[in-house]
DRENGUKOL-906970 format. One record per atom (N, C-alpha, C): residue number from 1; residue in one letter; atom name; z, x, y. Coordinates in steps of 0.02 Angstrom, whole numbers, plus 50000, padded with zeros to 5 digits. Each point is the difference from the previous one (the first is absolute). Layout:
<rs>
{r NUM 'A' 'CA' {Z X Y}};
...
</rs>
This chain:
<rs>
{r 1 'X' 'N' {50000 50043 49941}};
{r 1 'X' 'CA' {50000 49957 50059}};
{r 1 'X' 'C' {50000 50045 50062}};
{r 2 'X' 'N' {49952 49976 50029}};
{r 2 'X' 'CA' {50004 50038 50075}};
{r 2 'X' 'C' {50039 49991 50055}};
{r 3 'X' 'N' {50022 50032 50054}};
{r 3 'X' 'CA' {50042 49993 50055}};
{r 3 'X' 'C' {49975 49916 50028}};
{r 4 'X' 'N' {50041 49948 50024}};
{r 4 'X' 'CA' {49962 49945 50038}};
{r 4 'X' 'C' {49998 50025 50087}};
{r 5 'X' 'N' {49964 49958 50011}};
{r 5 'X' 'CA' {49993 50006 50062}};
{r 5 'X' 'C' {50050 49995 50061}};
{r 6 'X' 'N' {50029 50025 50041}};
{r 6 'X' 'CA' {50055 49990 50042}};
{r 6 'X' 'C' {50019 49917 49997}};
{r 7 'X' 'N' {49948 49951 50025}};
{r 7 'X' 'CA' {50008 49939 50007}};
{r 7 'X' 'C' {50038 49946 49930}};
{r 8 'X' 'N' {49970 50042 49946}};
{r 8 'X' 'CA' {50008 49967 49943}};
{r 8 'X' 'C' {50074 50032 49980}};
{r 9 'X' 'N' {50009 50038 50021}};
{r 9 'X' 'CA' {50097 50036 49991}};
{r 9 'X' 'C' {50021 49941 50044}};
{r 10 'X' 'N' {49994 49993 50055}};
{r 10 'X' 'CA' {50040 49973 50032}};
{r 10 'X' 'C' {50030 49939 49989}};
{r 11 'X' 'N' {49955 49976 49927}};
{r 11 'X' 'CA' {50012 49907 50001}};
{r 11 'X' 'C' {50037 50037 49931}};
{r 12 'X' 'N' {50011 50061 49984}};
{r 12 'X' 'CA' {50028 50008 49922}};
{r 12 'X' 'C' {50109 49978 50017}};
{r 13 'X' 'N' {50020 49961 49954}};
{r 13 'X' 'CA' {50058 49991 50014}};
{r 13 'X' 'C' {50047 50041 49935}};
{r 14 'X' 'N' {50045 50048 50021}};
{r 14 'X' 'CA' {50043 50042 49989}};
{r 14 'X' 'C' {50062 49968 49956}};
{r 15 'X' 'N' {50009 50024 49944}};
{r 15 'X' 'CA' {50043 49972 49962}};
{r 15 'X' 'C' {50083 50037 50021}};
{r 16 'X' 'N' {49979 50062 50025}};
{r 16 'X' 'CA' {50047 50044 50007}};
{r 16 'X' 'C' {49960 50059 50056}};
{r 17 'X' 'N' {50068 50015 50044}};
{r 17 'X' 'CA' {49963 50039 50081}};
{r 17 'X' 'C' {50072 50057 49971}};
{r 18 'X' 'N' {49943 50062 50013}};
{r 18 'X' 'CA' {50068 50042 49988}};
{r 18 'X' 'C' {49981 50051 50075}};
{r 19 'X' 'N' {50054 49991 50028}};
{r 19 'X' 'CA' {49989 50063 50057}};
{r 19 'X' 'C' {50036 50063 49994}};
{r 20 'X' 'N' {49941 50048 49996}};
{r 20 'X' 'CA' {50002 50061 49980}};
{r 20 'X' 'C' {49990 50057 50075}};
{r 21 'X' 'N' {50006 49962 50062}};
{r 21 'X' 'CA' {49965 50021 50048}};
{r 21 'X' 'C' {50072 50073 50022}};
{r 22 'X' 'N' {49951 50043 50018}};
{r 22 'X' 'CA' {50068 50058 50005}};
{r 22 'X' 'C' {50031 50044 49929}};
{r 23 'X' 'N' {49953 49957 49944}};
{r 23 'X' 'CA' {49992 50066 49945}};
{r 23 'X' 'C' {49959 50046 49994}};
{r 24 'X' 'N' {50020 50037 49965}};
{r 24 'X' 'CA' {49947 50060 50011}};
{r 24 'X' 'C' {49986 49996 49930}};
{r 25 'X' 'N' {49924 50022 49990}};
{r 25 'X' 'CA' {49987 49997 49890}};
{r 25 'X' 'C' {50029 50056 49964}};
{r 26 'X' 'N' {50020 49971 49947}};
{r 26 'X' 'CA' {50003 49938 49967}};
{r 26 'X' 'C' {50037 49949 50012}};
{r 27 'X' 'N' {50052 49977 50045}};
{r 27 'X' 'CA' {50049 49958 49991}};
{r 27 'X' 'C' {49930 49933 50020}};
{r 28 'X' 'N' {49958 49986 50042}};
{r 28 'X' 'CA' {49958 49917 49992}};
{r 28 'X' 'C' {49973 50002 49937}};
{r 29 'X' 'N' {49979 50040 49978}};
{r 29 'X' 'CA' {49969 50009 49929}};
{r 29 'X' 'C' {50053 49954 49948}};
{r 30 'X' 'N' {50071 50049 50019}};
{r 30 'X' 'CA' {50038 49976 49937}};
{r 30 'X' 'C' {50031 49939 50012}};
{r 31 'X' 'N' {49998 49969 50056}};
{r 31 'X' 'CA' {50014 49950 50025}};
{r 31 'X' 'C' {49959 49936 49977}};
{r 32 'X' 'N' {49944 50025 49980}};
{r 32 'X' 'CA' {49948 49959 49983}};
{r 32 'X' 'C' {50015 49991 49931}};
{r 33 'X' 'N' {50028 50054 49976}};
{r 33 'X' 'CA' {49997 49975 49905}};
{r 33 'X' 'C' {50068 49952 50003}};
{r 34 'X' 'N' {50040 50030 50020}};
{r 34 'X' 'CA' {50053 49960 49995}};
{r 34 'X' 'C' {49992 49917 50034}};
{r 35 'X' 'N' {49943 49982 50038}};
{r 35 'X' 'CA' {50001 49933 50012}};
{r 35 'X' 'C' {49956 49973 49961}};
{r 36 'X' 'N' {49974 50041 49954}};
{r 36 'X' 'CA' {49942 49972 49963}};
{r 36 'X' 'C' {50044 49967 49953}};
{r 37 'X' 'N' {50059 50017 49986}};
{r 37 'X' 'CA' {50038 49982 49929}};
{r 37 'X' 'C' {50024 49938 50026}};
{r 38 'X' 'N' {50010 49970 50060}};
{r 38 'X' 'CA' {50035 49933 50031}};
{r 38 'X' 'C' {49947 49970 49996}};
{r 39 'X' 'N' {49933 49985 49993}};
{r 39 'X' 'CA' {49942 49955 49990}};
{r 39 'X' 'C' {49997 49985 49949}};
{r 40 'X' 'N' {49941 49966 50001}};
{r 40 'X' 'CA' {49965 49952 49941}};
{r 40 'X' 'C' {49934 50027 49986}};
{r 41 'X' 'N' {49978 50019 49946}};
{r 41 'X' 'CA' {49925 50016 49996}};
{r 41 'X' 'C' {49948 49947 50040}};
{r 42 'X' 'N' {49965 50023 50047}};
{r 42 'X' 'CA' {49962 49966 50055}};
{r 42 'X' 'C' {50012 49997 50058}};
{r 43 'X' 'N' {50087 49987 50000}};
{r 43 'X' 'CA' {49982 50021 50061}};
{r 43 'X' 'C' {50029 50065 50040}};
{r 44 'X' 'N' {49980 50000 50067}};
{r 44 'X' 'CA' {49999 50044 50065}};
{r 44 'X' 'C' {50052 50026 50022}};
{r 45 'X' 'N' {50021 50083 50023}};
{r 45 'X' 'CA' {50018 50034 50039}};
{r 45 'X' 'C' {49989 50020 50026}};
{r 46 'X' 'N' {50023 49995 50092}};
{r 46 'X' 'CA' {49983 50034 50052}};
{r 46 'X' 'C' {50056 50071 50027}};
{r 47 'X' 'N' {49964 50041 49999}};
{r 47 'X' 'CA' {50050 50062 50019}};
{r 47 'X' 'C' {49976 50014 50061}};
{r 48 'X' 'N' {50053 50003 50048}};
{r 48 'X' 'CA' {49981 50032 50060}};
{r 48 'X' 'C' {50023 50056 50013}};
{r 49 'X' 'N' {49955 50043 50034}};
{r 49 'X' 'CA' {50036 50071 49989}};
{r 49 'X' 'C' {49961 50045 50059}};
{r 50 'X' 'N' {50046 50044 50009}};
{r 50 'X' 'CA' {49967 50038 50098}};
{r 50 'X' 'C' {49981 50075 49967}};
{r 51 'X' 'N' {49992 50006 49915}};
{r 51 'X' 'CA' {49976 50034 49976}};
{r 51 'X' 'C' {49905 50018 49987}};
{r 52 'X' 'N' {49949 50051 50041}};
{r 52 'X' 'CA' {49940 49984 49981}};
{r 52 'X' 'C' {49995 50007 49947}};
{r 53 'X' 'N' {50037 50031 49952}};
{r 53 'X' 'CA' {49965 50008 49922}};
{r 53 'X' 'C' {50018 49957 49939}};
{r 54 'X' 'N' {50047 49961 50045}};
{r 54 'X' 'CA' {50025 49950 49965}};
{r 54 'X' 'C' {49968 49954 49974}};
{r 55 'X' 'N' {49938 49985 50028}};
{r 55 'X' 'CA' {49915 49964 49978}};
{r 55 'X' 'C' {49970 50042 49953}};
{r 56 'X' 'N' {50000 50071 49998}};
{r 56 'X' 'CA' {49953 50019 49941}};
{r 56 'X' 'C' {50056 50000 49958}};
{r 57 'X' 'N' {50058 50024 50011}};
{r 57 'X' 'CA' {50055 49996 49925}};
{r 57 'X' 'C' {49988 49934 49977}};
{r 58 'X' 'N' {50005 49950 50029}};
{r 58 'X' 'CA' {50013 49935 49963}};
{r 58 'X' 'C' {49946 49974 49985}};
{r 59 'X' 'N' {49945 50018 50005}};
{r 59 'X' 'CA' {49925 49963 49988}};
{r 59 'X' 'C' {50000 50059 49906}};
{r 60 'X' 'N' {50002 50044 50009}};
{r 60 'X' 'CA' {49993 50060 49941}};
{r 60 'X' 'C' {50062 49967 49927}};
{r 61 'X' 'N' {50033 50003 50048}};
{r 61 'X' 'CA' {50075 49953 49943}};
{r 61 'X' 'C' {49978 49946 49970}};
{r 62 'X' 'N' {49970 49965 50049}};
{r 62 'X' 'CA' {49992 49916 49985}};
{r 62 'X' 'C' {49930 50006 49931}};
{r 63 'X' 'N' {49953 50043 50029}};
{r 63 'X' 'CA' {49935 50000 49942}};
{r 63 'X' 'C' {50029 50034 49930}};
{r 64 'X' 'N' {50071 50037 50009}};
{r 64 'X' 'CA' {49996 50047 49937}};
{r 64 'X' 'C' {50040 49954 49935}};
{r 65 'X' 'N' {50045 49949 50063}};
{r 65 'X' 'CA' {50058 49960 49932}};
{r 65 'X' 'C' {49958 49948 50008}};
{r 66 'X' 'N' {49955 49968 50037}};
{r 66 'X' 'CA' {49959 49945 49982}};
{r 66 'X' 'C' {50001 49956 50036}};
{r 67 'X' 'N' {50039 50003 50073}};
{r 67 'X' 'CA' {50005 49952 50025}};
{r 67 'X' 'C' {49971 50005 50066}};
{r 68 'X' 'N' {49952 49925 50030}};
{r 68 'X' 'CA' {49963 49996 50046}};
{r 68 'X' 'C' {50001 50047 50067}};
{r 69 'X' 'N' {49970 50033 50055}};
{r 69 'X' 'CA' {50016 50011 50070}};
{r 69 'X' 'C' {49965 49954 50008}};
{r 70 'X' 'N' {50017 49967 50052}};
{r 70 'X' 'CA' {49969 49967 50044}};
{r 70 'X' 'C' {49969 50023 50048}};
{r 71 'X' 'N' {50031 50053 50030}};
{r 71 'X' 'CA' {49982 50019 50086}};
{r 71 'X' 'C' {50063 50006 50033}};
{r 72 'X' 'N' {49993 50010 50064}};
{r 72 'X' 'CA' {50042 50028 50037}};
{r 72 'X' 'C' {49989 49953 50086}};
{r 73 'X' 'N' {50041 49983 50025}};
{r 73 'X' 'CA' {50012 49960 50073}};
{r 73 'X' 'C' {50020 50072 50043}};
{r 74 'X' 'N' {49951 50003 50052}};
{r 74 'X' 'CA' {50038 50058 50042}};
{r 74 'X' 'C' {50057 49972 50067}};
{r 75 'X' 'N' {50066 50010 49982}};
{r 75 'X' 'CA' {50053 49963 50056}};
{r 75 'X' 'C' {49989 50056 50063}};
{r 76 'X' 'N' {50058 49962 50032}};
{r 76 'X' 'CA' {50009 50023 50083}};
{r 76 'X' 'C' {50054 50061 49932}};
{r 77 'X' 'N' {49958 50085 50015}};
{r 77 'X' 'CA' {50051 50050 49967}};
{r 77 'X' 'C' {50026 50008 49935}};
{r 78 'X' 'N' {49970 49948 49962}};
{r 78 'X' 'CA' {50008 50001 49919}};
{r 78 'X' 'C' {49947 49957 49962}};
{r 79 'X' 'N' {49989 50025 49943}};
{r 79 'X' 'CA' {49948 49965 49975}};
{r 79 'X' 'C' {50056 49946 49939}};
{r 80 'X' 'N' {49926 49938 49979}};
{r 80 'X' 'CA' {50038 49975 49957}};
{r 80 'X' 'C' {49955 50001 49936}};
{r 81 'X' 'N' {50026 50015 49961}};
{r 81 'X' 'CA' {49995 50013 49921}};
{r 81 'X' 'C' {49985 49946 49949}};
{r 82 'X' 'N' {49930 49969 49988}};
{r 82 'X' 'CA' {50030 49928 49965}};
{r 82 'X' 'C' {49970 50045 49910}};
{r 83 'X' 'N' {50036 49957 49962}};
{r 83 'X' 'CA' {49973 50028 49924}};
{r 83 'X' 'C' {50038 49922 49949}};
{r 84 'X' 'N' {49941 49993 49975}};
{r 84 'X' 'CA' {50028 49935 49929}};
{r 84 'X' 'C' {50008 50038 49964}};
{r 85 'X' 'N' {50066 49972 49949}};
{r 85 'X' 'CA' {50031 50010 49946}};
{r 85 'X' 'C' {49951 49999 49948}};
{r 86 'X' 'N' {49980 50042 49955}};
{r 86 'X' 'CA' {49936 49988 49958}};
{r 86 'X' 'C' {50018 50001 49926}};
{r 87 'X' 'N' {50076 50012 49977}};
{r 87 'X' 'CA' {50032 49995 49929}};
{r 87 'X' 'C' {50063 50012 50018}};
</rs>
């Protein structure tokens, strides 16, 4: 699955928002596994994080255990992180 389009993130609704903003990697990374375990297969986590590599860590993570990226929302100073639960 490919990144969606900014517009099409924006209507995506978040099962769980973890703010990671003011970590440095790995802690959004690990922040991310650990909210993956509070979901439901399908759906959505949004991580926000004032980390830039915090988009390629979590896009690389998400393809290797199987679970969706969506894309990325660029905020006022942090980006947001969306990824479905994929098992």
């Amino acid at each position: 699955m490919s990144p969606l389009e900014t517009s099409e993130l924006e209507t995506v609704t978040a099962a769980e928002i973890i703010d990671a903003r003011g970590a440095a990697c790995p802690g959004p990374l690990l922040e991310a596994k650990k909210g993956m375990g509070k979901i439901a297969v399908g759906d959505v986590i949004e991580v926000w994080s004032s980390d830039p590599a915090t988009k390629s860590d979590i896009g690389a993570w998400a393809g290797k255990v199987g679970h969706d990226f969506l894309g990325v929302i660029e905020g006022e100073g942090y980006d947001r992180v969306l990824i479905r639960r994929g098992k």
